[in-house]
N, C-alpha and C positions, 0 to 999 in steps of 0.2 A: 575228700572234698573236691578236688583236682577232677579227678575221675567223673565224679556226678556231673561236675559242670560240663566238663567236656564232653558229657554224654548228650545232657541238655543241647551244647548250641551245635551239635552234631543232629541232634533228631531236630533242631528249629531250622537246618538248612535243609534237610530231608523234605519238610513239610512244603519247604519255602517252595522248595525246586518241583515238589507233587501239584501244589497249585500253582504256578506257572503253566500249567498246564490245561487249566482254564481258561488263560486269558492269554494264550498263544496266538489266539484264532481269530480274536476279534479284527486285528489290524489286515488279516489275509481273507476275510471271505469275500473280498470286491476281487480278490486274484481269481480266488476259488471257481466264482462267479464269471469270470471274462475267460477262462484257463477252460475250466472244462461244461460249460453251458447249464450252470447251475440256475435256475431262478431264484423270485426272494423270496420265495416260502421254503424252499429246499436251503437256503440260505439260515433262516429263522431255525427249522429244524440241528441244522450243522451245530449251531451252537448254543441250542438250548438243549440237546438232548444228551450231551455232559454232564449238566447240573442235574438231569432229571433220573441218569441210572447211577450218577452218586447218589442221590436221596436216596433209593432203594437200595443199596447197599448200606447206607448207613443206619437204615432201617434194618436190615437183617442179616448182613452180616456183623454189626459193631460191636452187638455182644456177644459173639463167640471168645473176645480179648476178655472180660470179664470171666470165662470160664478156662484159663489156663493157657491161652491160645495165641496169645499178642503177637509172640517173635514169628510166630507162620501165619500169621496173619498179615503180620508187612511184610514179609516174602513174598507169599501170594500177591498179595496186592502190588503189588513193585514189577512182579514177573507181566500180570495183569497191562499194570500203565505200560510196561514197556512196548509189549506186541501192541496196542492198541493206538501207542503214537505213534508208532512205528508203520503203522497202517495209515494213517494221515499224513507221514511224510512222503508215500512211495503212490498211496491209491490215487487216481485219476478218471474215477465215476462215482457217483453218487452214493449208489450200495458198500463200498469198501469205506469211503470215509465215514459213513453213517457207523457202519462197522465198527471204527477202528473209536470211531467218537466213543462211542456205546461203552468199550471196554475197558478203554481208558479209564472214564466215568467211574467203573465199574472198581477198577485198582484202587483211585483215589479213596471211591468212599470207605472201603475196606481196610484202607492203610491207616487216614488220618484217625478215627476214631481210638485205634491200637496204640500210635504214636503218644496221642493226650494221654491216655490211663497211665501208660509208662513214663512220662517224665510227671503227670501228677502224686503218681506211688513213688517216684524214686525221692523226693524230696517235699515231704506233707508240710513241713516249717516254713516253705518259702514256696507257697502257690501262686499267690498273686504274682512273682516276680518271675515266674516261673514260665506259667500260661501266658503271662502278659507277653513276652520274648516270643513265645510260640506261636500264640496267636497274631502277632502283630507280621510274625514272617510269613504266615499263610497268606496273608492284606498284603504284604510285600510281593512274594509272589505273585499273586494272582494282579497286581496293580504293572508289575515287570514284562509279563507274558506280553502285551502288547506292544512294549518298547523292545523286548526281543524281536518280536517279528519283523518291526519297522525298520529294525537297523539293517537286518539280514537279509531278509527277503530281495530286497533292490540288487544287492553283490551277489548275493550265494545262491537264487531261488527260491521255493515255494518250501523244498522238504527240510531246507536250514535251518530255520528255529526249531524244527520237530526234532532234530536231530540231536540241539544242541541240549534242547531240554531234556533228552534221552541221556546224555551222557552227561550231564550232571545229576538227573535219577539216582543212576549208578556210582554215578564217584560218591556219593553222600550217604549211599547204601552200604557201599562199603566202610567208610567212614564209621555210623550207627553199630555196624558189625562187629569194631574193636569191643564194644563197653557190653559188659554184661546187660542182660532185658528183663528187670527186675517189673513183674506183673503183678507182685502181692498176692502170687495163689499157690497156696499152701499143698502140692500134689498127695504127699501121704496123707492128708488128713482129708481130702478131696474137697477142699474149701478153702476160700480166700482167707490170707494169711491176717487181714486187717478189721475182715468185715466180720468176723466171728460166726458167720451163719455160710453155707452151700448155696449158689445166687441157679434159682431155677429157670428162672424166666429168660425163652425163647427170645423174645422180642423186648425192646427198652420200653413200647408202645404204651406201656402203664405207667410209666412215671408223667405220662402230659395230663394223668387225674388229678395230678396236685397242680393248684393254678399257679405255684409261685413259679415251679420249673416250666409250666406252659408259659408265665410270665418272661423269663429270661428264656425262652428259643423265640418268642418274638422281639424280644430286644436284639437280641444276634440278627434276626431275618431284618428288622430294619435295618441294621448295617451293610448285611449285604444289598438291599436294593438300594442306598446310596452307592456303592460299590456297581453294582449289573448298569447304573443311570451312570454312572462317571466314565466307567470304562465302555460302554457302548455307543456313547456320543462323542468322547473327547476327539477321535482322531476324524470323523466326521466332521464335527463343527468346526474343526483348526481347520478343517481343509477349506470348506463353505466360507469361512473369515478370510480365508488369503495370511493366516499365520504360516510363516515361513516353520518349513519340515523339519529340521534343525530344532527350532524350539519345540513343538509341539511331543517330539520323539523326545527332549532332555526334560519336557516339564510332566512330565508322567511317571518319569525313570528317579524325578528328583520327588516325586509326592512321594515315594517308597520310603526314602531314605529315613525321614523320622521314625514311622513307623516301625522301625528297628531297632534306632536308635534310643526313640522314647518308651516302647513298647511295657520293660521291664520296668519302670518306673512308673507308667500307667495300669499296669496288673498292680504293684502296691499300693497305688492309691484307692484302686476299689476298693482293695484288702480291707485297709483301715477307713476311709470315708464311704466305702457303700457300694457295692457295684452298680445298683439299680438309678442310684443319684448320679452317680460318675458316666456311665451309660447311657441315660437322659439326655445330659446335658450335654455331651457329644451326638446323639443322632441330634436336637434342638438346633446345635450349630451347624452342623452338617444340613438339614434343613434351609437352614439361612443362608447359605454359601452355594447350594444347588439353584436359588432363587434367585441368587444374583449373577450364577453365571448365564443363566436366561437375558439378563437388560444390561451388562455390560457392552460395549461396542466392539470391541476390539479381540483376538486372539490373546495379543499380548495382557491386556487385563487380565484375561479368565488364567494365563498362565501366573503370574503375579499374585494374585487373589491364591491357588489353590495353594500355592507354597506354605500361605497361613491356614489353612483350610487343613493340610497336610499335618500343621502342627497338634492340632485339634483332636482330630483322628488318632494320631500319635500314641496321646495320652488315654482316651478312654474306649479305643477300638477291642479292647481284651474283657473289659466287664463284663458281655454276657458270660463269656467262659469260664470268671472269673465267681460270677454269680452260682452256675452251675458245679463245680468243684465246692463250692463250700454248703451247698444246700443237700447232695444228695452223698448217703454213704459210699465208702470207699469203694467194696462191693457193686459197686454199680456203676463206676465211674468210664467205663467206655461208652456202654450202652447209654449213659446221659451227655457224653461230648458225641456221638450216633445222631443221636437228637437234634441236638445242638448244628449240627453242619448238615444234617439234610434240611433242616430250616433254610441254611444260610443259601443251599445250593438251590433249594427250590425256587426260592426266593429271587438268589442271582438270575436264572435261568430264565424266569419269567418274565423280570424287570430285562434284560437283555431283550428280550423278544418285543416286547410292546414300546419297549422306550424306542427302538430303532424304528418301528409301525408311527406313533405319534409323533416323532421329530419330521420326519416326512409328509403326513398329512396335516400337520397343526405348525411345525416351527419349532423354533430353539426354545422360546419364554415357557409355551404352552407345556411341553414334554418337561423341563427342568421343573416346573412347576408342580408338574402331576407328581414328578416323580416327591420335592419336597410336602406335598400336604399327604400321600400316603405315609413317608416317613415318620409325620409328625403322627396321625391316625395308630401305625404299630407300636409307636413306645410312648403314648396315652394307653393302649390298652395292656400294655406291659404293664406300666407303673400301677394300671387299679386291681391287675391279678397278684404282683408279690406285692403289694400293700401290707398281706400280714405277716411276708419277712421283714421290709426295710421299714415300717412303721416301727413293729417291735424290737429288733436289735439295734437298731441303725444301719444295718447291715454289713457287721463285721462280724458277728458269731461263726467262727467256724466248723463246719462241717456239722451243718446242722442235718436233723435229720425227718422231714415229716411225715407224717403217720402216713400220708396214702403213700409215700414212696417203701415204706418197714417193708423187709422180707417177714413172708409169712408161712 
């Protein structure tokens, strides 16, 4: 048992440190931009086209883990993130960092999808507590990357945080490396050891036939575009406020915290009260707290406010994930967290690019605002597609399995 766990908060630092690498960038592209004569559509590009070749990768690389593959699949993908930050810490033209972005992208999508199946095969008893830890470190991550950049960049340069998030990559890789990489696939029998059928399918693209799992990867994308609106305005608006740098760097660094802290505790409560209800009711609030940091006056407000906000987040930021683990079988289980995070990344990626467009020609209220009535918009449309999970079970049944997802 020792073993398991240790394996778990070893891939949930893995993850943490992959998506950091998301949100490296947001606090540097005004450097990017005055450093080497970037404009702000080459700006917009920089950091949306992260998000957008991890969808494609988690689109079609994610189920090769489903098929026996996981432990070279996060090699790969690891070797991938490295060259490709590593091209962002050193390039100083537009073509190499587009490059280095690309590949990066490219690793992450690759990695995370592999990471989920293995810590969800390695312990089926304790999923929610499980993913919740996981996922909440990926939001931790990705919520980090910014306060990495802020602290560093001013002392060490522009390639420091790329660097730093390189060498925590690998120390956590290596780390992952001690525990055995238990995938559930049965090699002599050439078929997943849990799913009792040979998983054929190329692509996970068929499991968004069944509305409930289309219903939870919009539940996730709305989190992330709370996430792409939070992390692309925060360091923006503190500066527009006149919030001293100091806080705005510890109040970013401190919205992570719960979400680590509460994480495994909020994967159990979806467990057992629902993940679709638990989920809800976190984008809802999350909704309400992106609206208010629109009409607050002050920096220090919105700093104050998001701590409780942070709380929130904490506990139901892992339900979609948590939703997806218990609805589709084992045998599919990367290809459906694939799913699951090129939503999330597409999602980020987009909301990253237009929220920084409409803060600028509209204002703070107008942009927080759009950003909370979409929110509310994707998980209204979530809650009416799994309708016929969490209506019928309450949405604790685990590992269900519904007919358009059945191997055939």
């Amino acid at each position: 048992m020792s073993d398991r766990r240790g394996s778990i908060w070893a891939f949930s630092a893995l993850s943490s440190a992959l998506a950091a690498g998301y949100g490296v960038l947001f606090t540097i592209v005004a450097d990017f931009r005055e450093a080497y004569g970037l404009s702000e559509a080459d700006v917009g590009w920089l950091i949306g086209l992260g998000f957008l070749s991890a969808f494609v990768a988690q689109i079609f690389l994610a189920p090769l883990a489903d098929r026996g593959r996981a432990r070279r699949l996060i090699m790969a993908g690891i070797a991938a993130n490295v060259v490709g930050t590593l091209m962002l810490a050193f390039g100083t033209d537009l073509t190499i960092l587009l490059a280095g972005r690309l590949i990066s992208g490219i690793g992450i999508g690759a990695t995370l999808p592999a990471v989920r199946r293995v810590v969800i095969l390695s312990d089926p008893e304790n999923i929610g507590s499980n993913l919740g830890r996981l996922l909440s470190a990926d939001v931790f991550g990705f919520a980090a990357g910014p306060a990495i950049s802020a602290v560093l960049v001013g002392p060490f340069g522009l390639s420091a945080p790329f660097l730093v998030v390189t060498g925590a990559v690998l120390a956590c890789l290596a780390w992952t490396m001690q525990y055995r990489i238990d995938d559930g696939y049965d090699r002599a029998a050439g078929g997943p050891e849990l799913g009792g059928s040979h998983t054929t399918q190329r692509l996970a693209v068929d499991l968004l036939t069944d509305r409930v799992v289309m219903g939870a990867v919009l539940l996730a994308s709305a989190a992330f575009l709370m996430i792409g609106a939070f992390d692309a305005l925060w360091d923006v608006v503190h500066f527009d406020l006149g919030t001293p740098p100091w806080m705005s760097n510890l109040g970013i660094t401190l919205f992570a915290v719960p979400l680590v802290l509460l994480g495994p505790s909020g994967g159990r409560l979806a467990e057992r009260a629902g993940p679709f209800q638990v989920g809800a009711a976190g984008i809802f609030a999350g909704a309400a707290f992106l609206t208010i940091y629109g009409l607050v006056p002050s920096g220090t407000w919105i700093f104050s406010i998001a701590l409780i906000h942070a709380i929130t987040d904490g506990l139901t930021i892992a339900s979609s994930g948590v939703a997806v683990a218990m609805i589709v079988p084992e045998h599919r289980q990367a290809g459906a967290q694939g799913i699951i995070g090129a939503g999330q990344a597409l999602t980020g990626g987009i909301t990253a690019i237009v929220i920084g467009w409409l803060y600028g020609e509209a204002g703070r209220f107008p942009a927080y605002f759009a950003a909370s009535v979409a929110m509310v918009g994707f998980v209204l449309a979530a809650l009416w597609l799994g309708a016929p999970y969490w209506r019928k079970s309450g949405g604790t049944d685990p590992l269900v399995n519904p007919r358009a997802v059945q191997e055939v």
